[in-house]
Rosetta silent file (secondary structure, phi, psi, omega in degrees, C-alpha in Angstrom):
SEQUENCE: XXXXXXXXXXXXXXXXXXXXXXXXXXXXXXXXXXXXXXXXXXXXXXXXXXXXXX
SCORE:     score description
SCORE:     0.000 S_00000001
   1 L     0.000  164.098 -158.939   75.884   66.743  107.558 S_00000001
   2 L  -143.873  119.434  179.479   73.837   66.563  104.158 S_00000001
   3 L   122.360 -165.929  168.906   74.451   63.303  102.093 S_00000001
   4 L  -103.221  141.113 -167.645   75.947   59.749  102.602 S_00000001
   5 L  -130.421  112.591  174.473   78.479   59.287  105.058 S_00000001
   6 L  -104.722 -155.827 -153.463   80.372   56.050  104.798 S_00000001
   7 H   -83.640  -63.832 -169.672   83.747   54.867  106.294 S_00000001
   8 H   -71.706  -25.920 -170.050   86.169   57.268  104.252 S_00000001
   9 H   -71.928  -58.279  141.616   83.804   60.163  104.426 S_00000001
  10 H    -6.758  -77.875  164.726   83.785   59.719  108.136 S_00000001
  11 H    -8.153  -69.431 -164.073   87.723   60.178  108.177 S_00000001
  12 H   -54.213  -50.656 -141.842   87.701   63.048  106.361 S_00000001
  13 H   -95.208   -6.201  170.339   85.148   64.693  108.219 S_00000001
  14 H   -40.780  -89.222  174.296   86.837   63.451  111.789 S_00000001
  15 H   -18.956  -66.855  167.425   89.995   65.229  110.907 S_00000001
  16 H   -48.374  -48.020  158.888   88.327   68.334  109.954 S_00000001
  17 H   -29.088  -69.121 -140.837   86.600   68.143  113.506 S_00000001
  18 H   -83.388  -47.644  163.244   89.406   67.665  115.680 S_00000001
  19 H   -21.477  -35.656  161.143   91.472   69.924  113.792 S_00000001
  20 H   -97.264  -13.984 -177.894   89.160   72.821  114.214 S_00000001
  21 H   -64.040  -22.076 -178.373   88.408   71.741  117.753 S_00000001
  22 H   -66.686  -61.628 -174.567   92.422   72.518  118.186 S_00000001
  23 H   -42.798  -37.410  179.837   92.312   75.380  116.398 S_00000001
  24 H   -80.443  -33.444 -143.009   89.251   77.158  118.299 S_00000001
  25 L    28.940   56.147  157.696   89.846   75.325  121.728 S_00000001
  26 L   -95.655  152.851 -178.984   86.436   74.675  121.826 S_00000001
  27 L   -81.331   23.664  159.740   84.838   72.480  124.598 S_00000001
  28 L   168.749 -178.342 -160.661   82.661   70.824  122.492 S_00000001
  29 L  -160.594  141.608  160.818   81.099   70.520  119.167 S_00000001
  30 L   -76.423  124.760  162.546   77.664   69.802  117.432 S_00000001
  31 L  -114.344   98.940  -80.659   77.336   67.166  115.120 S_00000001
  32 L   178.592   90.003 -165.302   74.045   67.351  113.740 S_00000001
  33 L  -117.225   -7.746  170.049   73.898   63.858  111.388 S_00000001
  34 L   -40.056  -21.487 -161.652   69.553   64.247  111.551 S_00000001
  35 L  -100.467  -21.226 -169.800   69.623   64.709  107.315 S_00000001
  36 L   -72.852  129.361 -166.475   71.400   61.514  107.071 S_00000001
  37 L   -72.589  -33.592  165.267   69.354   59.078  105.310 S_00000001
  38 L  -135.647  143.578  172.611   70.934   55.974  107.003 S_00000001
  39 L  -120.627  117.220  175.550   73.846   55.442  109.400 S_00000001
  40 L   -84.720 -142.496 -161.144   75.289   51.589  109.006 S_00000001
  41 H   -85.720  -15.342 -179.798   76.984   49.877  112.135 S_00000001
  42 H   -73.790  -40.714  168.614   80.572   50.971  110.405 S_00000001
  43 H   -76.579  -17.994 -175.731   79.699   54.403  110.209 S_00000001
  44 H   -78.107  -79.565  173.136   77.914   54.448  113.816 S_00000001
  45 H   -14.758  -74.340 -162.336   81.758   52.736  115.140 S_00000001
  46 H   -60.065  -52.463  167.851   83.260   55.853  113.414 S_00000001
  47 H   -62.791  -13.989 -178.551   81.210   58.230  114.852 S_00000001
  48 H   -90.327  -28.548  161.821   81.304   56.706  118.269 S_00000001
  49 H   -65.461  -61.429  179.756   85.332   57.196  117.652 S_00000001
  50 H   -65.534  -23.298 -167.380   85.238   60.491  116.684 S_00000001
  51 H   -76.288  -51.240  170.187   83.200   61.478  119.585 S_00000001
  52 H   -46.210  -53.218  178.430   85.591   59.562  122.057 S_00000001
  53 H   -56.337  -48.955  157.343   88.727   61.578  120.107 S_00000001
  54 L   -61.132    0.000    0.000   87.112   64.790  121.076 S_00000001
């Protein structure tokens, strides 16, 4: 991911995961968030959700 990732952006890109994880039926997925200049504790919660949802 390249940018700022707040709370809606998060959503957005959740959806788009799990959506292609359906699509592919793959057994896992990289998320690769290293570019991100900060993650706060709202956006960490979101990401610890989407990870659980995969």
């Amino acid at each position: 991911m390249i940018g700022t990732l707040d709370s809606s952006r998060t959503q957005v890109v959740m959806e788009s995961l799990l959506q292609r994880i359906v699509e592919t039926g793959s057994g896992f997925a990289v998320i690769n968030i290293n570019s991100l200049p900060s993650v706060d504790t709202l956006t960490a919660q979101h990401l610890f959700e989407m990870v659980a949802a995969a």
